[in-house]
C-alpha positions in Angstrom: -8.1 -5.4 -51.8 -5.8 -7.5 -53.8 -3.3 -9.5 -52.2 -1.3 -11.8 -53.9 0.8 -14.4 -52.7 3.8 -16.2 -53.2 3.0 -18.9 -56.2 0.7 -16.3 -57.6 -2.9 -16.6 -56.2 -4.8 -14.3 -54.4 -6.5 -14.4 -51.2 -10.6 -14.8 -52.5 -13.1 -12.8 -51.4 -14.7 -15.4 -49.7 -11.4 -16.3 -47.7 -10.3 -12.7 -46.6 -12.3 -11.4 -43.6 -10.5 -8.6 -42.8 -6.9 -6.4 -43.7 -6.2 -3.0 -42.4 -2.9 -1.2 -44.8 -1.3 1.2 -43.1 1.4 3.4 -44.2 3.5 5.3 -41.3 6.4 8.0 -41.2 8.7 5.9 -39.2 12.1 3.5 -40.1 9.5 0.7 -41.4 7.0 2.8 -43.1 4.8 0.1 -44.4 2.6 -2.1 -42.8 -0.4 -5.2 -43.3 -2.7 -6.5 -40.7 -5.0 -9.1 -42.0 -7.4 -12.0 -40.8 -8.4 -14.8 -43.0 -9.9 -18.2 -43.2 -8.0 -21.1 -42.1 -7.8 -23.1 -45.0 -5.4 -25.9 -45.8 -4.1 -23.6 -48.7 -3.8 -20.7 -47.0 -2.2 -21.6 -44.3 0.8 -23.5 -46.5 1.3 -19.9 -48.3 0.9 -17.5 -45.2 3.8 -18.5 -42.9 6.7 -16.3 -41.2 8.9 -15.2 -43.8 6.2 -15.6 -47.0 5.9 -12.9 -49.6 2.7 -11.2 -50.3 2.2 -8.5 -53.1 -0.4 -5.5 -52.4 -1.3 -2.6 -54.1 1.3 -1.7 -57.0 3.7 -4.2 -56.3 4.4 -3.3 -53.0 6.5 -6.3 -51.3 5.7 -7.2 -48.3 7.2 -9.9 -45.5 5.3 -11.6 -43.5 6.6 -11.3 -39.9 3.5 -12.8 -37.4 1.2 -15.4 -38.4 -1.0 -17.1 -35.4 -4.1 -19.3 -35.9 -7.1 -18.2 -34.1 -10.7 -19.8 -33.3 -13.3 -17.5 -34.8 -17.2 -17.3 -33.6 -18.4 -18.2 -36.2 -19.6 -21.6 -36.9 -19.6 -23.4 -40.6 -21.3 -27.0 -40.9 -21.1 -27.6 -37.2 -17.5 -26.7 -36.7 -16.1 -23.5 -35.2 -14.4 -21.8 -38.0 -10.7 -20.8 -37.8 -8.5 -18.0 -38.9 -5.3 -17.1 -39.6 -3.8 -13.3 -37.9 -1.1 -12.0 -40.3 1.2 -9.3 -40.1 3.8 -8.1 -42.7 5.7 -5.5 -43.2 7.9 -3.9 -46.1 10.2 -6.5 -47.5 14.1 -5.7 -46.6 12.9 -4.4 -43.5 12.2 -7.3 -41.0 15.6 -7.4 -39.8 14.8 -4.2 -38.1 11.9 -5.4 -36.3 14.2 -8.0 -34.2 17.1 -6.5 -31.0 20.5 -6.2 -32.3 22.4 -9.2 -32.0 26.3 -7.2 -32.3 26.9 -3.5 -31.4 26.8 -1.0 -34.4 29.0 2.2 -33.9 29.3 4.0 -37.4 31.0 7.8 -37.9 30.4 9.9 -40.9 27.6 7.8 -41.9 24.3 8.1 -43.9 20.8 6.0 -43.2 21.7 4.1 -45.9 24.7 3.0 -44.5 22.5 2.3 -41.3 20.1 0.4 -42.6 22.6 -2.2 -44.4 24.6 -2.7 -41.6 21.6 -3.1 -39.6 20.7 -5.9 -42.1 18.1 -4.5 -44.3 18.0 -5.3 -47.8 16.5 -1.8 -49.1 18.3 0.8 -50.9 16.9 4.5 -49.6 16.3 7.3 -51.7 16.7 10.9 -51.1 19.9 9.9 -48.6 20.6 12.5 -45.6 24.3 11.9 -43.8 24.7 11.7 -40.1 27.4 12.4 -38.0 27.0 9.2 -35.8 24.9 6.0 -35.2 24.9 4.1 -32.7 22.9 0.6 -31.6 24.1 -1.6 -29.0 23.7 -5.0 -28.4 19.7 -6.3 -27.6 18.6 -2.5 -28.5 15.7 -2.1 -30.8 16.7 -0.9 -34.5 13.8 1.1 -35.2 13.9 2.9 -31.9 18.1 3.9 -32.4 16.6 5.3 -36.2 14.0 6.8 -35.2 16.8 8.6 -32.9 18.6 9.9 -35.4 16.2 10.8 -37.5 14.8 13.3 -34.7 18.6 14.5 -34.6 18.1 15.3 -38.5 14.6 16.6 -38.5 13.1 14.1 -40.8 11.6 11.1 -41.1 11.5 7.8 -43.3 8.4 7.3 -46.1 7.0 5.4 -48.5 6.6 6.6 -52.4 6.2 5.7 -55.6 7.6 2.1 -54.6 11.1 3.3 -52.9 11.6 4.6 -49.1 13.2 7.8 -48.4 14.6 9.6 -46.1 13.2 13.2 -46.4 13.8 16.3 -43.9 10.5 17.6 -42.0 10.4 21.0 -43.6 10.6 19.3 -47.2 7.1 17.4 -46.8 4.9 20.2 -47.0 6.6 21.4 -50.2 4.8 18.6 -52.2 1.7 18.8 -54.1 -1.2 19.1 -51.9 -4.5 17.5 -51.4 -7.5 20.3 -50.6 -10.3 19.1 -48.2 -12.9 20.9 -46.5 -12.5 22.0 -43.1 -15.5 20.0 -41.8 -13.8 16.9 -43.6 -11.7 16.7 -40.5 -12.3 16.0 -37.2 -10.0 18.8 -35.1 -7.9 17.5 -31.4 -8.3 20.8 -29.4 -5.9 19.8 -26.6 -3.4 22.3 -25.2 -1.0 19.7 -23.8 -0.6 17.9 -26.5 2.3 20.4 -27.8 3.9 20.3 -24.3 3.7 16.7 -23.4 4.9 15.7 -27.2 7.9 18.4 -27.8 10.6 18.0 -25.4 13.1 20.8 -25.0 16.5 18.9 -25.1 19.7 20.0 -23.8 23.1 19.0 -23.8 26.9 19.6 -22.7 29.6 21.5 -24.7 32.7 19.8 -25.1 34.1 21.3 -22.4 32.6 19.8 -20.1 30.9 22.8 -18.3 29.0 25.0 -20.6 24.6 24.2 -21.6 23.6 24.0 -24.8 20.4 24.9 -25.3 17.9 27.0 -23.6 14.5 25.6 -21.6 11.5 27.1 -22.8 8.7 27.8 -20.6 5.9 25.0 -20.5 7.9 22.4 -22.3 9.3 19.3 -20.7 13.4 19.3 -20.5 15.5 16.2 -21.1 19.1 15.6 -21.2 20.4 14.5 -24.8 24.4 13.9 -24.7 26.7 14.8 -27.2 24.4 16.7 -29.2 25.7 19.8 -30.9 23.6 23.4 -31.5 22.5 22.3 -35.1 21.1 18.7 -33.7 19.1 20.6 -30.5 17.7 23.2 -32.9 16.4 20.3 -35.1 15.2 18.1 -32.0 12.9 21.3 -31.5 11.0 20.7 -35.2 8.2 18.3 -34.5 5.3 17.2 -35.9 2.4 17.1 -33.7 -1.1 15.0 -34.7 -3.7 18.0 -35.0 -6.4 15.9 -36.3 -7.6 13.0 -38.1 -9.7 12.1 -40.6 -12.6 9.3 -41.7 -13.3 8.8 -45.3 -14.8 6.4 -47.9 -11.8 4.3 -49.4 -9.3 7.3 -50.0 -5.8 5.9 -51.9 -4.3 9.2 -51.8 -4.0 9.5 -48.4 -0.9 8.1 -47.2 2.1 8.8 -44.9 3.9 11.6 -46.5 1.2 13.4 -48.3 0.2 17.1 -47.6 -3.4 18.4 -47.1 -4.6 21.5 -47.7 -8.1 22.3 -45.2 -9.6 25.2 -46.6 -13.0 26.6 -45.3 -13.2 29.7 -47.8 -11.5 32.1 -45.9 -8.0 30.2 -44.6 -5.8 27.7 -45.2 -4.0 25.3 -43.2 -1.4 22.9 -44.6 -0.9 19.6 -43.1 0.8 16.3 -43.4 -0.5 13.2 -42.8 1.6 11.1 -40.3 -0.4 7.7 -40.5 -2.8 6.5 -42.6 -5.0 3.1 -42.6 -7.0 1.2 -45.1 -9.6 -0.8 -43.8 -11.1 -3.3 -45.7 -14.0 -5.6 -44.1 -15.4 -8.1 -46.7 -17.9 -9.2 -44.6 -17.4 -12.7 -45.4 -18.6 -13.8 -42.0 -21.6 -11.7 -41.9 -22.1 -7.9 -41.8 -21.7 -5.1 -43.7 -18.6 -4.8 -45.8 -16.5 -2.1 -44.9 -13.9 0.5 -47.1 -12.7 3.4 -45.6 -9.6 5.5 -45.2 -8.8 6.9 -41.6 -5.9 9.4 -41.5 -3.9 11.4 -38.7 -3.1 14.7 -39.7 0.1 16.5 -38.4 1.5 19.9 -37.9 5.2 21.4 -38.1 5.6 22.8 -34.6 9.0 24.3 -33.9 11.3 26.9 -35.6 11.2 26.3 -39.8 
């Protein structure tokens, strides 16, 4: 994996013992985890707030970086390392509570995210009625909100984020795998336990909206109109993942086809990781691709 820092090395083979890139459908949609040697050059270039640059230009922020004592030993000494996060660059404000209340009306996510203090420009905009984040809440968690309330989520493509609605991910072109490909999560409460059957209050004060369905868990969710509860209702719910040889296609966002000859099944892949393992302090290098697979559950 190439990672390139800020006065434009990379990170050598020899130096990088582990990363793990992982792209997510959530408000931050892009992530790095990454363990490397200790060195005096290293660690002067992989502090809080650094730039790295992975993949095809993707920018990247680093937002944790800890010194660790490894196992290993090297010429009598133990040998250290360096844990890094980043994430997306633009996005680290999100990743901290809010210092000031944010109350917005006839608003879009862009809108959100800039007032929030990201420095990202979203593509493929969807408008919301209301936002609201108060003071010491967590950003991501008040987007992630209202991005249930839309019925969509935040990815990552062709070097922009955007806002996309649920039902418009599977209309993309679509990756075919065989059905054995996958490994399948045959548990019947995962539907129940994961897809809460909101209601909420009419603005008179008296009258439900929203009607419990059987074997689903009920929650309150105020000042949500019909339109919002019908779209809490469209989830997507992890039906099984998948383990691979290096696979770059697979990210957050893209649609899989699993076809065994006789049926299809289209789903969309909710988190993907990239592991690479250089096996710089011994073992076997790894490069693979692990992917959780997703289906729309709720009304289309």
């Amino acid at each position: 994996m190439k990672i390139v820092l800020s006065d434009g090395s990379t990170i050598g083979g020899g130096d990088l013992i582990s990363a793990i890139y992982r792209t997510d459908l959530v408000p931050v949609p892009v992530s790095l985890e990454m363990v490397v040697k200790a060195t005096d050059e290293l660690k002067g270039l992989l502090g809080i707030g650094d730039k790295l640059i992975v993949g095809d230009g993707i920018s990247l922020t680093i937002v944790k970086s800890q010194h660790i004592n490894m196992q290993a030993v090297k010429a009598g000494k133990r040998v250290g390392g360096l844990i890094i996060i980043a994430v997306l660059s633009g996005c680290e404000p999100l990743l901290s509570v809010a210092s000031r209340a944010t109350s917005l009306n006839d608003t879009s996510f862009n809108e959100v995210y800039r007032v929030l203090g990201a420095k990202i420009r979203l593509k493929g905009d969807i408008k919301l009625n209301q936002f609201i984040c108060l003071k010491g809440q967590l950003p991501t968690k008040r987007i992630a909100i209202s991005l249930q309330k839309e019925a969509a989520v935040t990815m990552y493509s062709d070097g922009e984020i955007s806002v996309t609605r649920i039902n418009d991910l599977f209309k993309g072109e679509s990756l075919i795998y065989d059905r054995s490909a996958l490994q399948w999560i045959d548990n019947p409460h995962v539907l129940s336990h994961g897809n809460t059957n909101f209601l909420s209050i009419d603005d008179n004060g008296s009258d439900i909206l929203g009607s419990p369905l059987n074997n689903k868990q009920v929650g309150y969710y105020p000042r949500a109109d019909a339109r919002e509860l019908q779209n809490l209702r469209r989830i997507l719910v992890t039906k099984a993942k998948m383990v691979r040889q290096l696979d770059d296609r697979l990210n957050a966002g893209s649609v899989v086809t699993v076809d065994d000859g006789s049926s299809q099944d289209s789903l969309v892949v909710l988190t993907a990781a990239h592991r690479y393992d250089t096996g710089a302090l011994g073992g076997r290098p790894i490069m693979a691709t692990q992917a959780w697979l997703a289906q729309l559950e709720g009304e289309k």
